[in-house]
DRENTORKOL-3810 file (N, C-alpha, C; in nm, 4 decimals):
REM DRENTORKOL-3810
@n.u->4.6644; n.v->-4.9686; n.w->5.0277; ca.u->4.8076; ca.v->-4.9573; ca.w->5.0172; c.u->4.8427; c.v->-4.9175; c.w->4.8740
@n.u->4.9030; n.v->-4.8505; n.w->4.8951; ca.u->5.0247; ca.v->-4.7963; ca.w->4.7527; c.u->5.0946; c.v->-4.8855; c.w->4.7067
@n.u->5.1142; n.v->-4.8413; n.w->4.5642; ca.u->5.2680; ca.v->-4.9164; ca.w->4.5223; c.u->5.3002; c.v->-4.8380; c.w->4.4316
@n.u->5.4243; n.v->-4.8198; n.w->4.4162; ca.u->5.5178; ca.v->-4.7665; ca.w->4.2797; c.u->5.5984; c.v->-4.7992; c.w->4.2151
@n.u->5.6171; n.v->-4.7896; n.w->4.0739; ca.u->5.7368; ca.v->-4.8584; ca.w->3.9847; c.u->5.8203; c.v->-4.7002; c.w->4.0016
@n.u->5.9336; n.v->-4.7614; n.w->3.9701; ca.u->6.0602; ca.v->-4.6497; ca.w->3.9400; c.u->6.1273; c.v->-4.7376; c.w->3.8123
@n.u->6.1653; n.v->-4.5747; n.w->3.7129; ca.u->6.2263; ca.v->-4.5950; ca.w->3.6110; c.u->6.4089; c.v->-4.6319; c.w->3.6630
@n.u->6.4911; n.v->-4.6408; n.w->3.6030; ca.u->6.6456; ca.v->-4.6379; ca.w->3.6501; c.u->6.6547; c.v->-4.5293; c.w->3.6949
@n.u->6.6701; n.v->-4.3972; n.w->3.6742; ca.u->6.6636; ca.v->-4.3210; ca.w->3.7255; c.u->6.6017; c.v->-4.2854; c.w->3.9062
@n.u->6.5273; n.v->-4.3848; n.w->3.9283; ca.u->6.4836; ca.v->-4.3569; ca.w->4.0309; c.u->6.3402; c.v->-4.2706; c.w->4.0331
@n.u->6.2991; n.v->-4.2175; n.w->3.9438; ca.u->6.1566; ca.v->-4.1430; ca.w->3.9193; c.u->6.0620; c.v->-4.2555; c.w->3.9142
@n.u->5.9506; n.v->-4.1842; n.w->3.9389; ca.u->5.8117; ca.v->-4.2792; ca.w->3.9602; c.u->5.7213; c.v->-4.2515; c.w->3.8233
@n.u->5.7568; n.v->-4.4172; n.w->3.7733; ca.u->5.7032; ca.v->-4.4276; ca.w->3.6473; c.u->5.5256; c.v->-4.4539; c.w->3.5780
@n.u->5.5071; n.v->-4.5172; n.w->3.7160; ca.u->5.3137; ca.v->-4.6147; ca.w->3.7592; c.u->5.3271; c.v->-4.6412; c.w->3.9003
@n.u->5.2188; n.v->-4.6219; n.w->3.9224; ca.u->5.1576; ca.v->-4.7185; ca.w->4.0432; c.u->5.0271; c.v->-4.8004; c.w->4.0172
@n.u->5.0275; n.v->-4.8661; n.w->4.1586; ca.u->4.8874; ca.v->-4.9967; ca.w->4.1617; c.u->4.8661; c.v->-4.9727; c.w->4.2938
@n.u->4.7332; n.v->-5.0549; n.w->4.2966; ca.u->4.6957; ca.v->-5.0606; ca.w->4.4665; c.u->4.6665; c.v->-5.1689; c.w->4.5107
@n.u->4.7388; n.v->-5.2770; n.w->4.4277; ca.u->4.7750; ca.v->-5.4168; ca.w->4.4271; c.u->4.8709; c.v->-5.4601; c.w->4.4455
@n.u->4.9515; n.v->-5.5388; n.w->4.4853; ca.u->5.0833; ca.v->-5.5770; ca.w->4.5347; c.u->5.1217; c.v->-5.6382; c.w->4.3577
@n.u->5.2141; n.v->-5.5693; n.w->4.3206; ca.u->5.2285; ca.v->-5.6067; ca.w->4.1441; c.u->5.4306; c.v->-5.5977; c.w->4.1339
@n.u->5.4821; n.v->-5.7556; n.w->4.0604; ca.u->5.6129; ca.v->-5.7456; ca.w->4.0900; c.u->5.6694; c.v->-5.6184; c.w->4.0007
@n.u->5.7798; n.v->-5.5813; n.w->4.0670; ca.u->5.8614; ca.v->-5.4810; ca.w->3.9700; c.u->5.8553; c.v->-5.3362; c.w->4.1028
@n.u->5.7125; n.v->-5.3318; n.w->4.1758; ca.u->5.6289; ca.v->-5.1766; ca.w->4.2319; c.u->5.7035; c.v->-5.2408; c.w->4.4046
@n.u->5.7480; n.v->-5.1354; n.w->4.4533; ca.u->5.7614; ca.v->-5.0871; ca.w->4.6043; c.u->5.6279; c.v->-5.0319; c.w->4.6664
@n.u->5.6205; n.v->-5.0975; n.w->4.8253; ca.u->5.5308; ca.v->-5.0125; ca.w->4.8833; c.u->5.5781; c.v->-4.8452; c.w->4.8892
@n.u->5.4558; n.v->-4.7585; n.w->4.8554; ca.u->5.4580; ca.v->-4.6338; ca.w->4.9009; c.u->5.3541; c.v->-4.5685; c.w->4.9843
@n.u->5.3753; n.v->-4.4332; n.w->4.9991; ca.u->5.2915; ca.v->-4.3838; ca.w->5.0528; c.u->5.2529; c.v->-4.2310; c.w->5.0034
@n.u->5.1162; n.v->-4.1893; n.w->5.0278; ca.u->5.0725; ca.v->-4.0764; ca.w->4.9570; c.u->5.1075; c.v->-3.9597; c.w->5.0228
@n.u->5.1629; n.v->-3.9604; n.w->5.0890; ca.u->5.2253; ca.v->-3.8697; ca.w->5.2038; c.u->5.3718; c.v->-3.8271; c.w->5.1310
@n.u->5.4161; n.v->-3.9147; n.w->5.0702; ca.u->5.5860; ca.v->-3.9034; ca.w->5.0118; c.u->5.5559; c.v->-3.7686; c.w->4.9130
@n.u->5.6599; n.v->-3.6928; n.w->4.9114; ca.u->5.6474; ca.v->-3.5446; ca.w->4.8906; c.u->5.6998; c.v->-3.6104; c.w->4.6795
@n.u->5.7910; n.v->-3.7211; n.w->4.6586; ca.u->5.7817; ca.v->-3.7586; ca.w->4.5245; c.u->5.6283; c.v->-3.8026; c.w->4.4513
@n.u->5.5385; n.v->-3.8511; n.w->4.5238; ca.u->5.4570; ca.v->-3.9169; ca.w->4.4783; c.u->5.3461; c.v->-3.7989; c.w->4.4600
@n.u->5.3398; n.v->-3.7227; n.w->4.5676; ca.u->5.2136; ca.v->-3.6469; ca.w->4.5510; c.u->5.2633; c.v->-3.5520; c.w->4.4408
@n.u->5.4435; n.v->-3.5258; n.w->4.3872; ca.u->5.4796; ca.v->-3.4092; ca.w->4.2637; c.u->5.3767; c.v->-3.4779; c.w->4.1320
@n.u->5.4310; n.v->-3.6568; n.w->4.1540; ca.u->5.4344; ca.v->-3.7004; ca.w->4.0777; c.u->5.3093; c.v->-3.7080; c.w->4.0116
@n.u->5.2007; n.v->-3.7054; n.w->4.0868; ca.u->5.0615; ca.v->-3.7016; ca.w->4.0472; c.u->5.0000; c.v->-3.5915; c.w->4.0170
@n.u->5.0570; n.v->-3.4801; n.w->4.0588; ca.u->5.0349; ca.v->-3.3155; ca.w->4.0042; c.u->5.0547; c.v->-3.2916; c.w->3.8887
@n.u->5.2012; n.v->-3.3753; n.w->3.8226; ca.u->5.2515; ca.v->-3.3043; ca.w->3.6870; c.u->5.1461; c.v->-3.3280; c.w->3.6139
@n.u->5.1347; n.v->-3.2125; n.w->3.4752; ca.u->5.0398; ca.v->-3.2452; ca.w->3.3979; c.u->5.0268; c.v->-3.3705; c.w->3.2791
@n.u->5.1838; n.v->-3.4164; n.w->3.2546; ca.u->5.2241; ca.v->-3.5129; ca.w->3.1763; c.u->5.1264; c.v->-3.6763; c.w->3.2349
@n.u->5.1531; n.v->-3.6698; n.w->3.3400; ca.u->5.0791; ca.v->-3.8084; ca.w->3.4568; c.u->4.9284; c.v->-3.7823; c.w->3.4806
@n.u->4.8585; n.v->-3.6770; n.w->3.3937; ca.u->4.7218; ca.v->-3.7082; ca.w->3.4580; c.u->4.6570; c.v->-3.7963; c.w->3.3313
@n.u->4.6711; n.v->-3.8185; n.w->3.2397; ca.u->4.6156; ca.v->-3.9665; ca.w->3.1533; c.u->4.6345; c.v->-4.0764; c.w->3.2571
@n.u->4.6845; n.v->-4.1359; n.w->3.2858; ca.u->4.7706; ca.v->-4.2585; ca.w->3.3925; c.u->4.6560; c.v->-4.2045; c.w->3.5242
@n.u->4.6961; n.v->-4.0973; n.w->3.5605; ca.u->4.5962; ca.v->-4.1147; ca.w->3.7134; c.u->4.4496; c.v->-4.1139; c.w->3.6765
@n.u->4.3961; n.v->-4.0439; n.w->3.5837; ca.u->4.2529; ca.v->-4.0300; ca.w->3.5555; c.u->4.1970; c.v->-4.1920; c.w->3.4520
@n.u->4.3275; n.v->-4.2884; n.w->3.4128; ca.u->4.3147; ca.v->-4.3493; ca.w->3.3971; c.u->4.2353; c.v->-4.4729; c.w->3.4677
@n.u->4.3534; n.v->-4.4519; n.w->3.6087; ca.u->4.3461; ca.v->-4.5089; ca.w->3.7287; c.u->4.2192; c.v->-4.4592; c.w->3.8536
@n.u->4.1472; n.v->-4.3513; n.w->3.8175; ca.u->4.0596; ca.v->-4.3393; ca.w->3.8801; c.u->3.9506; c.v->-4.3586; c.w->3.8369
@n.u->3.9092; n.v->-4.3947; n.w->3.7081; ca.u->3.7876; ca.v->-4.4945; ca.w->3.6108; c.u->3.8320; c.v->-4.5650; c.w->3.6842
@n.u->3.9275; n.v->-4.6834; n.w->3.6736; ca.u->3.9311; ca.v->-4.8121; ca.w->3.7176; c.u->3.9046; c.v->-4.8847; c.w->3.8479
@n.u->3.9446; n.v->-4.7665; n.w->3.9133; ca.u->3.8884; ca.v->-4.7704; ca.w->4.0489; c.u->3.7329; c.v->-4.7071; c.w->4.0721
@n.u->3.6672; n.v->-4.6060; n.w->3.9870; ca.u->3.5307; ca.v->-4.5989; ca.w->4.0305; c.u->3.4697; c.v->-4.7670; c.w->3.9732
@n.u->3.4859; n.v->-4.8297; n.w->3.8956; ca.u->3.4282; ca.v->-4.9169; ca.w->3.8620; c.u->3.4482; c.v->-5.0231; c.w->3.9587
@n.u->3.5732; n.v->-5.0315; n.w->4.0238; ca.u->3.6178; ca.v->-5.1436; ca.w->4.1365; c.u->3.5055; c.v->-5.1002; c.w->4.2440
@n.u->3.5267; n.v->-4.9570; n.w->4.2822; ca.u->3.4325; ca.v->-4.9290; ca.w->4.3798; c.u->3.2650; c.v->-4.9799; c.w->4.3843
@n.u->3.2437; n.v->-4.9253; n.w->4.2842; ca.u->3.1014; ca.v->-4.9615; ca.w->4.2283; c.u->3.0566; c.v->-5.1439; c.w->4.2831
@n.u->3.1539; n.v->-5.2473; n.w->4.2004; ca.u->3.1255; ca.v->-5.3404; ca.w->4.2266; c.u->3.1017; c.v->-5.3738; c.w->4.3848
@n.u->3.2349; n.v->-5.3422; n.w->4.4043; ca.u->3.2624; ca.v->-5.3209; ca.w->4.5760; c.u->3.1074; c.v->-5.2907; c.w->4.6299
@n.u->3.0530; n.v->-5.1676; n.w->4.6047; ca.u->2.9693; ca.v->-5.1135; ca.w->4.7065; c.u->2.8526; c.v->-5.2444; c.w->4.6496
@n.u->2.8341; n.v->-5.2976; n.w->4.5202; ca.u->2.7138; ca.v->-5.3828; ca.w->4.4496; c.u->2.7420; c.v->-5.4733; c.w->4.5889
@n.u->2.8485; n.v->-5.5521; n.w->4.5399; ca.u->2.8880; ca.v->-5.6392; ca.w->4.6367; c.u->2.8054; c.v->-5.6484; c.w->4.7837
@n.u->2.8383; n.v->-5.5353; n.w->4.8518; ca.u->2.8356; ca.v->-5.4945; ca.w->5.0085; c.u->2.6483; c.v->-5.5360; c.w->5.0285
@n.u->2.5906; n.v->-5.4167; n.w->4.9248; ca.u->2.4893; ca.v->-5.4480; ca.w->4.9201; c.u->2.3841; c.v->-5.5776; c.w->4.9137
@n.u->2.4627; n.v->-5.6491; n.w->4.8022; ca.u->2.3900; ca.v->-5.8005; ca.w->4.8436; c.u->2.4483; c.v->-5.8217; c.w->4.9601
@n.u->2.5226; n.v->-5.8520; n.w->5.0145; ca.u->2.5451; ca.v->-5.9202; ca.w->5.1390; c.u->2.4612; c.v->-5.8289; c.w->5.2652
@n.u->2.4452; n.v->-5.7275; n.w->5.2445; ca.u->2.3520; ca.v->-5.6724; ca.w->5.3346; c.u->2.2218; c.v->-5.7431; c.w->5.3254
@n.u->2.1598; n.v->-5.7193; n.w->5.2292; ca.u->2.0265; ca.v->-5.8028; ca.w->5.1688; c.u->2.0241; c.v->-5.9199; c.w->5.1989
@n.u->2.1644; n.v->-6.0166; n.w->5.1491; ca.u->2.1644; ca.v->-6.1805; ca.w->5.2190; c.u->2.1487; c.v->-6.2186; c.w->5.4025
@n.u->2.2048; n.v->-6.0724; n.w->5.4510; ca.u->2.1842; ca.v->-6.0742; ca.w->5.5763; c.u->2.1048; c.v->-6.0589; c.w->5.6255
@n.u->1.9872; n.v->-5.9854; n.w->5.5775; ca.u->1.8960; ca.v->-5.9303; ca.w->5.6232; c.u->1.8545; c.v->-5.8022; c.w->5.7130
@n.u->2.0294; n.v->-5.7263; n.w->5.7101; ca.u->2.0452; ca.v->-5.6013; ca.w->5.7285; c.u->1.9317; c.v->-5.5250; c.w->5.6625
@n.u->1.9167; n.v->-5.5141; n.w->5.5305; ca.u->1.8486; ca.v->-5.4400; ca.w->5.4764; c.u->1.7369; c.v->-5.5087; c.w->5.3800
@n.u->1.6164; n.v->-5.4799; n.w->5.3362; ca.u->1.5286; ca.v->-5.5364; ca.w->5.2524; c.u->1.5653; c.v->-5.5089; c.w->5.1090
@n.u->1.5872; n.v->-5.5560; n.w->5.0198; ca.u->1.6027; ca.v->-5.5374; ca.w->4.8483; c.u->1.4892; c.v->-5.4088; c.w->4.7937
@n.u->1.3433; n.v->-5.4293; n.w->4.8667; ca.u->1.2538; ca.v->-5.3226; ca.w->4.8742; c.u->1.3051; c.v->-5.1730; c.w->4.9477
@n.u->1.3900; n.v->-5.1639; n.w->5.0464; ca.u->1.4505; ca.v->-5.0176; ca.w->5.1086; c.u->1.5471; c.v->-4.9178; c.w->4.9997
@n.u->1.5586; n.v->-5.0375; n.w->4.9189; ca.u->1.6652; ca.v->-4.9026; ca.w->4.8075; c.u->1.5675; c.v->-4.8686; c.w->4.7100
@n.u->1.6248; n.v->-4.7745; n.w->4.6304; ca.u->1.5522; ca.v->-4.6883; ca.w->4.5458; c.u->1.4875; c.v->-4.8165; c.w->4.4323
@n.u->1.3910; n.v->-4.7550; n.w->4.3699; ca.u->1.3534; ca.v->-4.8172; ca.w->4.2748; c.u->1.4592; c.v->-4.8285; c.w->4.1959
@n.u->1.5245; n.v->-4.7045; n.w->4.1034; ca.u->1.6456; ca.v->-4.7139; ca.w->4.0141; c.u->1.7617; c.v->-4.8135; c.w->4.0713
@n.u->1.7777; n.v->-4.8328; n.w->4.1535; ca.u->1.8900; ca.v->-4.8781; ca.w->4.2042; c.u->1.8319; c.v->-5.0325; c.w->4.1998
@n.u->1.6846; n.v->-5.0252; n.w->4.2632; ca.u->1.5955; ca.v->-5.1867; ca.w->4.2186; c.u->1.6594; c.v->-5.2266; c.w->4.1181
@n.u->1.6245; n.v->-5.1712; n.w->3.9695; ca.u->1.6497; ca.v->-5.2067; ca.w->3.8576; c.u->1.7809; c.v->-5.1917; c.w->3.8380
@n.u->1.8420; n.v->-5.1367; n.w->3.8634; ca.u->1.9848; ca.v->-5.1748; ca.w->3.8166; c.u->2.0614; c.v->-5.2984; c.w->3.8708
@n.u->2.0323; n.v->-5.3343; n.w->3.9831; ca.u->2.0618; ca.v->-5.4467; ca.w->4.0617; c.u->2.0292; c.v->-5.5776; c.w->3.9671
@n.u->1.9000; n.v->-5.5605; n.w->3.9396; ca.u->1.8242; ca.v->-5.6968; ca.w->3.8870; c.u->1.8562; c.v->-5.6654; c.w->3.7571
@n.u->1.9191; n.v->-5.5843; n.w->3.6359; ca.u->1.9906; ca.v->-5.5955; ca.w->3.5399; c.u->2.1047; c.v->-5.6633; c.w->3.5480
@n.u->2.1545; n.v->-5.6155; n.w->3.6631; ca.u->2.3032; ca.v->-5.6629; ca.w->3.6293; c.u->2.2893; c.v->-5.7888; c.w->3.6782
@n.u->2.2180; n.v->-5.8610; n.w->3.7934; ca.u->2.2324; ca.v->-6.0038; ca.w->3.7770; c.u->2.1763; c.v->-6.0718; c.w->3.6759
@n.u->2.1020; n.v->-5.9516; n.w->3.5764; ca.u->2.0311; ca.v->-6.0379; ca.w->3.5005; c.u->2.1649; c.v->-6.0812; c.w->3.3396
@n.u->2.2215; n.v->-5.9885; n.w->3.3384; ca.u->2.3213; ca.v->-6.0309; ca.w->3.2678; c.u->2.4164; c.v->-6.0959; c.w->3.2821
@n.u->2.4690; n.v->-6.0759; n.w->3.4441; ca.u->2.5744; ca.v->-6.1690; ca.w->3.4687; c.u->2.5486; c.v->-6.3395; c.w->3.4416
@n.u->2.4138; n.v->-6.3201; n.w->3.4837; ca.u->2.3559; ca.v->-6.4475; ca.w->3.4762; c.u->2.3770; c.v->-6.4780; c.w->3.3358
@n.u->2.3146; n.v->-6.4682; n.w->3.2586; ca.u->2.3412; ca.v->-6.4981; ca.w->3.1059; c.u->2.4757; c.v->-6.5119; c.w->3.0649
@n.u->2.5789; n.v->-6.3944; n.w->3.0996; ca.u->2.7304; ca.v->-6.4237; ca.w->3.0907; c.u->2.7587; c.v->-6.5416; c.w->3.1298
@n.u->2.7597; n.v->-6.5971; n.w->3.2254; ca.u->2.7613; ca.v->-6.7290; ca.w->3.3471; c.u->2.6996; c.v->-6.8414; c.w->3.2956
@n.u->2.5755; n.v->-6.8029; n.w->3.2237; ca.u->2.4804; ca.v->-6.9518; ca.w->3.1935; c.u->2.4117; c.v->-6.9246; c.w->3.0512
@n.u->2.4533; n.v->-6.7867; n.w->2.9958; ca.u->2.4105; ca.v->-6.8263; ca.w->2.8634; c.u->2.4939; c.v->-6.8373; c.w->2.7140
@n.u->2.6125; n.v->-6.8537; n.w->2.7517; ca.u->2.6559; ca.v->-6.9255; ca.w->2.6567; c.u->2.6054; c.v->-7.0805; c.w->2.6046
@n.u->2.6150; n.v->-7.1682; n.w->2.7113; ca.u->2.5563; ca.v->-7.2888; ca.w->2.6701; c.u->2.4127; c.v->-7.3065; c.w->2.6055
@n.u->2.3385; n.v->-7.2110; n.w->2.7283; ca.u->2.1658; ca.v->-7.1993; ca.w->2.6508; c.u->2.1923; c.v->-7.1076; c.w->2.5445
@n.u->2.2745; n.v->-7.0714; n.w->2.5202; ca.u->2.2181; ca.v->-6.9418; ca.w->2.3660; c.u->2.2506; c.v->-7.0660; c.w->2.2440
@n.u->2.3722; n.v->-7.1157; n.w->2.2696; ca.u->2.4052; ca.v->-7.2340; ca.w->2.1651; c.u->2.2882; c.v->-7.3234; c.w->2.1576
@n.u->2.2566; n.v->-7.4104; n.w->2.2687; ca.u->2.1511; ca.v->-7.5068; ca.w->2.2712; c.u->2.0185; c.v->-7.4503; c.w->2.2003
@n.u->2.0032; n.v->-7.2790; n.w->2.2003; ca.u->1.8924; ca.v->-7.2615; ca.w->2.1048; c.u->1.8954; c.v->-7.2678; c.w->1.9694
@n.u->2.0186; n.v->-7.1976; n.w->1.9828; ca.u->2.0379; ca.v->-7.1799; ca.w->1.8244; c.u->2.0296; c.v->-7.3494; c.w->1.7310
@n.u->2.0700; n.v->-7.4556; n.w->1.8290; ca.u->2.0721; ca.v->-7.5761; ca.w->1.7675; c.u->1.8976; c.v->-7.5977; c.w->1.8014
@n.u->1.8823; n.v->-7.5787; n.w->1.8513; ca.u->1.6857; ca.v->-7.5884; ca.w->1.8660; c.u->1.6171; c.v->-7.5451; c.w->1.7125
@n.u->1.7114; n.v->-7.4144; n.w->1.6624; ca.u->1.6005; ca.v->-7.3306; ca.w->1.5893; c.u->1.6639; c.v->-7.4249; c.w->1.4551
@n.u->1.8218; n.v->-7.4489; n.w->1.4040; ca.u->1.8303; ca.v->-7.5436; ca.w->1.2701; c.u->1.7875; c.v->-7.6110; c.w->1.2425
END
């Protein structure tokens, strides 16, 4: 789903694809919205918005994938090697994000 802010004027100032106060549902079909994303002034803001969303996606598809794997849809061994390793990076950091603040401190008081 869409959403759009309007300035006073009534022109379309941002959108989200989150329900966000201030934004109306829209739709990409509306002959304002699709001008609005053509002009050349609005493509910082949309190309903004389409990083943000490849990265949403990304997680999204990470996401899908473990739960395939937790299901047993698919084996962790059927995807690519690269994709192996990128998987087991990123839990390997999240993990540390998640649990190594406390152990990085507790070392550092190990090593004084």
């Amino acid at each position: 789903m869409l959403y759009v802010k309007r300035n006073e004027q009534g022109e379309l100032a941002d959108f989200s694809f989150s329900p966000t106060p201030g934004y109306e549902i829209a739709s990409l079909e509306d002959p304002d919205i699709r001008a609005w994303l053509s002009r050349p002034e609005n493509q910082p803001l949309v190309d903004e918005a389409l990083q943000r969303m490849d990265l949403e996606m990304a997680r999204a598809v990470e996401d899908l994938i473990e739960m395939l794997i937790e299901k047993g849809v698919i084996l962790f061994t059927d995807l690519p090697e690269a994709v192996q390793n990128k998987i087991l990076f990123k839990r390997s950091i999240r993990s540390l994000r998640s649990h190594g603040a406390a152990d990085a401190s507790d070392e550092e008081e190990l090593l004084l």
